[in-house]
N, C-alpha and C positions, 0 to 999 in steps of 0.2 A: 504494500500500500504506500509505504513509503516514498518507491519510487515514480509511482503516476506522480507523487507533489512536485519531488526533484525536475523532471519532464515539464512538468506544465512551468516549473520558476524560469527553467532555462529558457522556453520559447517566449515567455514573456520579454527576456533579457535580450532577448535575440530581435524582438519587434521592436522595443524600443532601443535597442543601439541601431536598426534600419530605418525608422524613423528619425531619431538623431540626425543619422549620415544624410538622408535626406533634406532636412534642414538644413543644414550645411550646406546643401550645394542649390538652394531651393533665388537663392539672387541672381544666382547666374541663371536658372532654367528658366525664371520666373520674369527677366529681364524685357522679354520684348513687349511682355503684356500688361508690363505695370505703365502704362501712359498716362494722360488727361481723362478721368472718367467725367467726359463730356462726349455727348450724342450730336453729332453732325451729318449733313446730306454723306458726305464724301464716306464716314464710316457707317452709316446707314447703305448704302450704295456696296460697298466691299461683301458685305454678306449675305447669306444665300436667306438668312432667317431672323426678322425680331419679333417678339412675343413678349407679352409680358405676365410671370408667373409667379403664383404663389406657393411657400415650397412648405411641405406638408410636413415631410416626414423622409427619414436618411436610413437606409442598409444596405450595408457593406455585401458587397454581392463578389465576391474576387479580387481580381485584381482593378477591380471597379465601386462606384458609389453608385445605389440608384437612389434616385431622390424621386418623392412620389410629389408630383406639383398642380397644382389646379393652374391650366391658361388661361389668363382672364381675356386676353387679346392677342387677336392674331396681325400684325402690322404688314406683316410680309411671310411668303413662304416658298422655300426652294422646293427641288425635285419632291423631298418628302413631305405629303403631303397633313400639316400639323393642324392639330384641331382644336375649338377651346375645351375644357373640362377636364378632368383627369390624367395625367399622361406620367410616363416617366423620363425624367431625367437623369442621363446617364455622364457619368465622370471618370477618369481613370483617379485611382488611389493617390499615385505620386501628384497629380493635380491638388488633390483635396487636401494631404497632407503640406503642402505648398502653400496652400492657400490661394493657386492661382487657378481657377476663380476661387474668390469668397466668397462660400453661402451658409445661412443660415437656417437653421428650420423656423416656423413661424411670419418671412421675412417674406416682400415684394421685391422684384425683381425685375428692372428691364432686361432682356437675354437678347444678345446678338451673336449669332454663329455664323457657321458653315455646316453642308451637309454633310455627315459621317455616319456609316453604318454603326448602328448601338448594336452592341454582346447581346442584348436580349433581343427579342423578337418585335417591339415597337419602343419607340423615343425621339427623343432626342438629343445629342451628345453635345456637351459644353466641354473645351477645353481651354489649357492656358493663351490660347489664341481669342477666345470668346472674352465680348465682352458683354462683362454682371453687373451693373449699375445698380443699387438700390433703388428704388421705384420713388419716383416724384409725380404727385398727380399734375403737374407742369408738363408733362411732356407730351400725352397725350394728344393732345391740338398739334404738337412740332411733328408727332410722327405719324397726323395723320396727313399733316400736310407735306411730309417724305413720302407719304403713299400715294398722293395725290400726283408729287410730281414724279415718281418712277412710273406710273401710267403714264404720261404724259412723254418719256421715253429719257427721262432727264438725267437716269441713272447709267446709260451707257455714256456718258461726255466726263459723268466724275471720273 
């Protein structure tokens, strides 16, 4: 019996000196994506997906986070085809351990991606490339007037 404890102390030791390391190097990964968390046509324009969600609830699923999110709004939508209500939000671990993005449970979110197949069978995938804005009900009117004008064909010139 003794040794299930010894086992499970080790892997604990073992996560968090991988964790650690990860932190550690979490500046440099984390680098491209820490910019001006400010929503503009030209960054509106670069991505395939904005939404804005609310994030429910977090389980670690692998080498992944799925976070369960209610969409409140759909502003834009690439190849896959994203819908409002319930969905999952898929992350990889070294992201979430990163921090890049930062999300909370409880919390609104403007979400700007690209498309990427998610591990599971529907989602959609945020990574350190995405941008997670805390939600301001200020933006709403800016982004619908980005949808307005990428109808209008405005987003092939950004």
């Amino acid at each position: 019996m003794g040794d299930v404890e010894i086992k499970q102390i080790a892997s604990v030791t073992q996560a968090t000196s991988f964790t650690q390391n990860i932190k550690g190097n979490c500046d440099s990964y984390c680098k491209a994506s820490k910019g001006k968390l400010k929503i503009n046509m030209k960054k509106y324009c670069k991505k395939d997906y904005a939404v804005q969600v609310h994030i429910l609830k977090a389980d670690k699923a692998g080498e992944w986070w799925k976070f369960t999110v209610n969409i409140i709004s759909v502003y834009k939508q690439g190849e896959s085809r994203i819908r409002r209500g319930d969905q999952f939000l898929w992350v990889r671990a070294k992201d979430v351990a990163c921090k890049c993005p930062k999300i909370k449970t409880g919390k609104k979110y403007l979400l700007l991606g690209n498309d990427e197949d998610s591990p599971g069978q529907s989602g959609v995938v945020a990574d350190k490339g995405s941008l997670v804005i805390q939600w301001r009900d200020t933006w709403a009117r800016r982004l619908r007037k980005f949808q307005q004008r990428e109808k209008k064909g405005k987003c092939k010139k950004a």
